[in-house]
C-alpha positions in Angstrom: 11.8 4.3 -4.6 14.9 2.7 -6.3 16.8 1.8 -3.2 13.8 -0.5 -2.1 13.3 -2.1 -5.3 17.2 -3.0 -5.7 16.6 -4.4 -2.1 13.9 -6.3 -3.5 15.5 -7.6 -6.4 18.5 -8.8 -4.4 16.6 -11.1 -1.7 14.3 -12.4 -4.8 18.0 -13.1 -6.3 19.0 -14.8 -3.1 15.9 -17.4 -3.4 15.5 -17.7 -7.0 19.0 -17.5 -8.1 19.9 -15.8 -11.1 16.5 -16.7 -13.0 15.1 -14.1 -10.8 12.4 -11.4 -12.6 13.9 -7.7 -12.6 10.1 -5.9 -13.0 7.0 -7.5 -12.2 5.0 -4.8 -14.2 3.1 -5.2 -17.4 3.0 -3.0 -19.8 -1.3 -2.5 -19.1 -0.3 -1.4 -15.6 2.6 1.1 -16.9 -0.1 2.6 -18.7 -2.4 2.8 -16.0 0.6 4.0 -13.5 1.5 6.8 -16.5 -2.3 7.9 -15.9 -2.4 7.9 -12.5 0.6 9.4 -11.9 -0.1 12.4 -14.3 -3.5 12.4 -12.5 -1.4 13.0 -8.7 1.2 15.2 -10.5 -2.2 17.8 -11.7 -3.4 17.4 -7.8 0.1 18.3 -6.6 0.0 21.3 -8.4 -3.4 22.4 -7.8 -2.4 21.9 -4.1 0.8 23.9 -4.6 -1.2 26.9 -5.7 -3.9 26.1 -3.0 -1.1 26.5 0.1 0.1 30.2 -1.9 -3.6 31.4 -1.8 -5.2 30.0 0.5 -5.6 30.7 4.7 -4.0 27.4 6.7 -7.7 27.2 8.1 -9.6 27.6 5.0 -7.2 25.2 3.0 -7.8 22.8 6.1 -11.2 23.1 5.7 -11.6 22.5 2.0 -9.0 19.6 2.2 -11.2 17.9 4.8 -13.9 17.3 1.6 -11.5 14.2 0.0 -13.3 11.9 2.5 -16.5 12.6 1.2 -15.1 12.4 -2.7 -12.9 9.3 -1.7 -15.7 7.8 -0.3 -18.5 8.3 -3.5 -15.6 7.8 -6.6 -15.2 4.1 -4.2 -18.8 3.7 -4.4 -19.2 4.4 -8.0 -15.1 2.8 -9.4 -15.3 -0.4 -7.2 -18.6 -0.8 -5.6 -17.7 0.1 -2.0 -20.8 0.5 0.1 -22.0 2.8 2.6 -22.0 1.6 5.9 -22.6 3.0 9.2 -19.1 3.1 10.1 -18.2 4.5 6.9 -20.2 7.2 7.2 -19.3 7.7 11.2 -15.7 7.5 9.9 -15.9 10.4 7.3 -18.0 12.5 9.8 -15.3 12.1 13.0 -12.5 12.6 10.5 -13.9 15.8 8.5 -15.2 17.3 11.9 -11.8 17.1 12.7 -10.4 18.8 10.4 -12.7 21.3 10.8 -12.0 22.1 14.6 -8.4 22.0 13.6 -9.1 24.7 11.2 -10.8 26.8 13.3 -7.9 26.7 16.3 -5.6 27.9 13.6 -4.5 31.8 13.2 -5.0 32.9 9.2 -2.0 33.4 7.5 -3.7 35.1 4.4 -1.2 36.7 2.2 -1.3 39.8 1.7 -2.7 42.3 -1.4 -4.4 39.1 -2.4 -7.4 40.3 -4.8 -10.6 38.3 -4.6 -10.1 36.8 -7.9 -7.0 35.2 -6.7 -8.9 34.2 -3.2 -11.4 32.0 -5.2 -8.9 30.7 -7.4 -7.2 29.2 -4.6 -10.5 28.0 -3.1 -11.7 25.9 -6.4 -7.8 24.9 -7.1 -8.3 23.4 -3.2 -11.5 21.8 -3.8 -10.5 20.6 -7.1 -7.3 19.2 -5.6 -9.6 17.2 -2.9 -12.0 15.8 -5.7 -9.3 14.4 -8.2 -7.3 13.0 -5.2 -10.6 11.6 -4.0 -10.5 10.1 -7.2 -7.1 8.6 -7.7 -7.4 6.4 -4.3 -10.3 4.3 -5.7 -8.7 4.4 -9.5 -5.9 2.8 -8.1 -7.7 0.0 -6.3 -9.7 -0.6 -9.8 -6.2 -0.4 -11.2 -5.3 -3.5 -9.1 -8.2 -5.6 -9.8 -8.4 -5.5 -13.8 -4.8 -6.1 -13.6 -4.2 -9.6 -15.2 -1.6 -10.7 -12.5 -0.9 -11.1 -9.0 -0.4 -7.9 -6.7 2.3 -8.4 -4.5 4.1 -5.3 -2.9 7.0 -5.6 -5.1 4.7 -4.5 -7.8 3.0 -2.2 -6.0 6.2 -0.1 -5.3 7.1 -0.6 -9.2 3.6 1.2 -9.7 4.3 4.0 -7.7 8.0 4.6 -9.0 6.0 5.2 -12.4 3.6 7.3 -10.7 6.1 9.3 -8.9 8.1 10.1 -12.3 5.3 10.6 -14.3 4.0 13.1 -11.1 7.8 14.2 -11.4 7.7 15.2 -14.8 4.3 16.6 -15.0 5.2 19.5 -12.1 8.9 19.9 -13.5 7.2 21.3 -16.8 4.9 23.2 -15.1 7.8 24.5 -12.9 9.7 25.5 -16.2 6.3 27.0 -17.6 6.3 29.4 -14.7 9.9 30.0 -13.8 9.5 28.5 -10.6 13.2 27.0 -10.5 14.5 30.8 -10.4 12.2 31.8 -7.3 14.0 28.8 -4.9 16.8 30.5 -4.5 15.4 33.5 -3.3 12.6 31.7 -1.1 15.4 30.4 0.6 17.5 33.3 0.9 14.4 34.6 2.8 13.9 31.4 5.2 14.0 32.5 8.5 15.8 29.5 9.5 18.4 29.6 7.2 19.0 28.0 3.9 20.6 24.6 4.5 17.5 24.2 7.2 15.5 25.1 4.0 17.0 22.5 1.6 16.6 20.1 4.4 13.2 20.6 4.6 12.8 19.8 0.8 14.5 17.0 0.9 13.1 15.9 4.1 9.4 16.7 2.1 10.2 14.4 -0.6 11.4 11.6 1.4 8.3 11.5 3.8 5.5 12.3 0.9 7.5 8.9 -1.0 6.6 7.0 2.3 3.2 8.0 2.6 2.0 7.1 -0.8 4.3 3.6 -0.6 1.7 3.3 2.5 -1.4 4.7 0.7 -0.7 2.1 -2.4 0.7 -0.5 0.1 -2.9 -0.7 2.0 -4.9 -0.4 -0.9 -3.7 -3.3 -2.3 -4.3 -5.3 0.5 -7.7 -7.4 0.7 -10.0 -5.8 3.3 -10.7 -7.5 6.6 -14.2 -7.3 6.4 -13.9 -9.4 3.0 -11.3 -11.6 4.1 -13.6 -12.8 7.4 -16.5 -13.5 5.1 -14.0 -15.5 2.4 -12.8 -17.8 5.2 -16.2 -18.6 6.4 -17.3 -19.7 3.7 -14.2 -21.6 3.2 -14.9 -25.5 3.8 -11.7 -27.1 2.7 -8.1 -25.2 3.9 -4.9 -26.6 2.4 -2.0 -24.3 3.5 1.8 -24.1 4.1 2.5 -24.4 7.8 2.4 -20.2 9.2 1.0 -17.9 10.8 -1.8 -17.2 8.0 -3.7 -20.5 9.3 -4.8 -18.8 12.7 -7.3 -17.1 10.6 -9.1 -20.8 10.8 -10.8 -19.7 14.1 -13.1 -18.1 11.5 -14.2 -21.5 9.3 -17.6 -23.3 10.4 -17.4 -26.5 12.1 -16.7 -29.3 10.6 -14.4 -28.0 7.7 -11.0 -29.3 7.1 -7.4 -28.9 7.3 -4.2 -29.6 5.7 -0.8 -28.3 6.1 1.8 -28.3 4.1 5.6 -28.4 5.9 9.2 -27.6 4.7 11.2 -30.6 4.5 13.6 -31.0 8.1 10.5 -29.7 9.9 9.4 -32.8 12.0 13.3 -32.8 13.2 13.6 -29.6 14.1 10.4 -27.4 14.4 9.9 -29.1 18.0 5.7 -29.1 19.6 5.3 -25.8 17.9 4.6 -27.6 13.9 1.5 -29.1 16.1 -0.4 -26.1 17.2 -3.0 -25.8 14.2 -3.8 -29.5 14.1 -4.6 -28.4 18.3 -6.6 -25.8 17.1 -8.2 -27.3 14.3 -8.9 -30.0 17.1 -10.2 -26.9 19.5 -12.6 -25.5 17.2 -14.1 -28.9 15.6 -12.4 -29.1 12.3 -10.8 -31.7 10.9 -7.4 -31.3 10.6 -6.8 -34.4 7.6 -3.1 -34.7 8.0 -0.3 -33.0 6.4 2.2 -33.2 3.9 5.8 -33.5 4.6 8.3 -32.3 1.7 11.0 -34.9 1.8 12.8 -33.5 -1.0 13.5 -29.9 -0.2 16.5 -27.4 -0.2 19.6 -29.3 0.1 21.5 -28.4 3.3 25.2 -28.0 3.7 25.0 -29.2 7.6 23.8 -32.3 8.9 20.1 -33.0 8.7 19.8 -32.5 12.6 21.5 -29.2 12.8 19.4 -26.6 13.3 21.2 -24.1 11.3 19.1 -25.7 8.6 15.9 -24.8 10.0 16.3 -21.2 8.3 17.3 -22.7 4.5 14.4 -24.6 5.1 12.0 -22.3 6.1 12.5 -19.9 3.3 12.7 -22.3 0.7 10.1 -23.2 -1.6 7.4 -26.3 -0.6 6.8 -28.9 -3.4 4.0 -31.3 -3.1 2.8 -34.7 -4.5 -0.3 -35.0 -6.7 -0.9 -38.4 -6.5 -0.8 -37.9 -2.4 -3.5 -35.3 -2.8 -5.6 -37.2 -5.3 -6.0 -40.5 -2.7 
């Protein structure tokens, strides 16, 4: 998580020069990430034990429940609704599991007792609830938070979560000597032991890009909500990108305005006219647009088109008293 972060940080550095902000994350959202992560650090473990106990089939099985908890901790955290195809969804995806389950050979250890059997079976299902949990925590997590969510702090959140998670299992490691059976886990590897520290690492690295996904989508605005926010949208004012071919999905009759990068009208070429075409296309009004004639400075001549890039990731100012007429 810190390699990304320090790329971050650089290209922010790169725009914003050395005013740049190290952390985006208030201290509210530490707390919450603290919780959160302690929260994933208890499923890990109860899913640890679950994988020593438990049957590849029967773990499969009992895993396949998150949807369902996933699912009613959304409806009650952040007021998801049922639809039909959430509902179809979690039935296509649990029957899968299940059918996977029952194509796979049982691997039960043996001389496991009963007692240990069902300990493994609540650890599972209690692993499925509190994950089922922590999905929908985290997107409540992102709308109380008193500041905008971009994925920068997103992967801050989940660095706190992943050494909170760290810390919690490392103590329970410690607790039960679990530090002194690696060695001899991968003394026994059939594939040897540098394939077996491989894998490890290889684990890490892979579960650290799932949840970077997991967090990553869930803090994205869902499709069905952004649809229904740009139809009801009457007046658009944007900067000139891709983001404005979403206006297929105004009403008729709305308008337009775009905002452009100084240089553009130079060197942009018939392309900086396609959304005033569409606008045009789909009855809008497209109400003009505001050049930026006092943008980055650029070391080349105006007409060179090595400028095009400064200009195009530099920032868009705007004139107030243009707007207000």
């Amino acid at each position: 998580m810190i390699l990304p972060l320090i790329i971050s940080y650089l290209y922010r550095q790169r725009k914003e020069g050395p005013g740049a902000k190290l952390f985006f994350i208030k201290l509210q959202m530490v707390l919450a990430s603290v919780v959160l992560g302690l929260l994933t650090g208890v499923d890990d473990f109860l899913y640890a034990h679950d994988v020593a106990r438990l049957p590849i089939s029967t773990s499969a099985l009992i895993i396949s429940t998150q949807l369902a908890f996933t699912a009613g901790f959304a409806f009650v955290l952040v007021k998801q609704k049922f639809t039909s195809f959430t509902i179809n969804a979690i039935f296509l995806l649990t029957v899968g599991a299940v059918v996977l389950a029952l194509h796979t050979s049982s691997d039960c250890p043996a001389n496991e007792s009963k007692r240990q059997y069902f300990a493994g079976f609540f650890m599972t299902l209690g692993a499925s609830a509190l994950y089922g949990f922590v999905l929908p925590a985290i997107e409540l997590t992102y709308k109380k938070a008193k500041q905008t969510i971009t994925y920068s702090l997103v992967m801050e959140m989940q660095m706190i979560m992943s050494f909170s998670a760290t810390v919690f299992c490392t103590i329970g490691m410690l607790f039960h000597n679990d530090f002194e059976a690696i060695p001899i886990e991968a003394s026994e590897f059939e594939l040897g032991q540098s394939t077996y520290c491989i894998v490890l690492v290889l684990n890490a690295i892979l579960w650290q890009f799932f949840f970077m996904g997991a967090v990553g989508v869930i803090s994205l605005p869902p499709h069905c909500f952004l649809a229904k926010l740009m139809s009801l949208t009457d007046i658009l004012i944007s900067p000139h990108g891709a983001q404005l071919t979403n206006m297929f999905l105004m009403d008729r009759n709305s308008c337009v305005m775009e905002f452009f990068p100084k240089g553009w009208l130079k060197l942009a070429g018939v392309g900086q006219y396609v959304y005033h075409w569409m606008a045009s296309w789909s009855g809008m009004r497209h109400r003009g647009a505001w050049r930026d004639p006092d943008g980055e400075i650029c070391p080349y001549s105006e007409d060179d088109r090595r400028c095009m890039s400064l200009y195009k990731s530099g920032t868009i100012g705007y004139n107030e008293t243009y707007f207000a007429e």
